[in-house]
ZANU-973020 format. One record per residue (C-alpha): x, z, y. Coordinates in steps of 0.1 Angstrom, whole numbers, plus 5000, padded with zeros to 4 digits. Example, Ala and Ser with C-alpha at 12.3 -4.5 7.8 and 13.67 -1.06 7.14 Angstrom:
2
512350784955
513750714989
This chain:
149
802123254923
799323144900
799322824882
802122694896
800722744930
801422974956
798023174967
797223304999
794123385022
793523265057
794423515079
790923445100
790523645135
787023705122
785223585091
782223595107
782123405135
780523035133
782422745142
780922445161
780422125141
782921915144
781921645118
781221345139
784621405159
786421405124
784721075114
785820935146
789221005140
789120835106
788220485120
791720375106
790320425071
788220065081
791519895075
791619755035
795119835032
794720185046
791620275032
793220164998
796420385000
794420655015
792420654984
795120674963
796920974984
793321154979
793121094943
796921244939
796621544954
793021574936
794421514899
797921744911
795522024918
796322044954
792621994966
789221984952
786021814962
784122034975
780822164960
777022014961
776122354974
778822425000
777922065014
773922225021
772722275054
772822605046
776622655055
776022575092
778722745109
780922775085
782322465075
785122265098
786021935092
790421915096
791221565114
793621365100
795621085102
798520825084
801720745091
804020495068
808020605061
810020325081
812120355048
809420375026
807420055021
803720115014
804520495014
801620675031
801421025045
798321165058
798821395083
796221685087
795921825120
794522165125
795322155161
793321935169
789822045194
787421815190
784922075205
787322295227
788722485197
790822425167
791122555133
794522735143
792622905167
790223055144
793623225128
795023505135
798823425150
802023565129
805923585150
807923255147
810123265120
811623005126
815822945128
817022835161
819022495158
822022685175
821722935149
821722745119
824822565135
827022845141
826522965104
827622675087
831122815098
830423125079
830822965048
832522675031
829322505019
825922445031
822822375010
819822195026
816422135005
813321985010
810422064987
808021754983
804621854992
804822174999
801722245021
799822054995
800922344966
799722664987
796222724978
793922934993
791423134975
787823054975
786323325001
782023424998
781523325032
């Protein structure tokens, strides 16, 4: 943990290999943002996780022609909280393939940790009490260190 964030690297297949440009397919999928109210909340979702530390603009440099190959655009989208007036999420989607691959593919795959449903069931007989939490923002606090490539 440093600065209140969790740090880790991507776990990338290869470092080297170039990705396709996927910029134009990104920009597509942000046509929502030509909604006023959207565009508006979006803005202030960006500007949150910007001033919480949770993203960064990215450098002048890094922007350059330069980084050809190495730079992916993630699509994303928003969704609204039935319960939540006015309460945007914007969901990031690193599945998506705009040009026949994705950003998870570029990752190397770890084992599915996850707890069955059936599992989680049959222990809350184990015990006389069951704690559930949900940590706001979580994806948003892991940061990933800033790689030379």
């Amino acid at each position: 943990m440093k600065n209140g964030h969790y740090e880790i690297a991507l776990p990338f297949k290869n470092w080297q290999r170039s990705v396709s440009n996927n910029h134009v397919k990104a920009e597509q999928q942000a046509m929502w943002l030509k909604n006023p109210t959207f565009h508006d909340d979006y803005k202030i979702f960006i500007h949150n996780i910007v001033v919480k530390g949770y993203a960064q603009r990215v450098p002048n440099h890094q922007r350059a022609t330069g980084y050809e190959g190495k730079k992916w655009f993630i699509p994303h989208h928003r969704i609204y909280h039935p319960q939540k007036a006015g309460k945007i999420c914007v969901v990031f989607d690193s599945s998506a393939k705009p040009k026949g691959n994705s950003f998870n593919d570029q990752l190397m795959k770890d084992p599915d940790l996850t707890n069955s449903h059936l599992g989680v069931l049959s222990r809350f007989q184990q015990e006389c009490m069951a704690v559930m939490a949900d940590i706001k923002a979580i994806f948003h606090q892991v940061k990933i260190p800033n790689c030379n490539c």
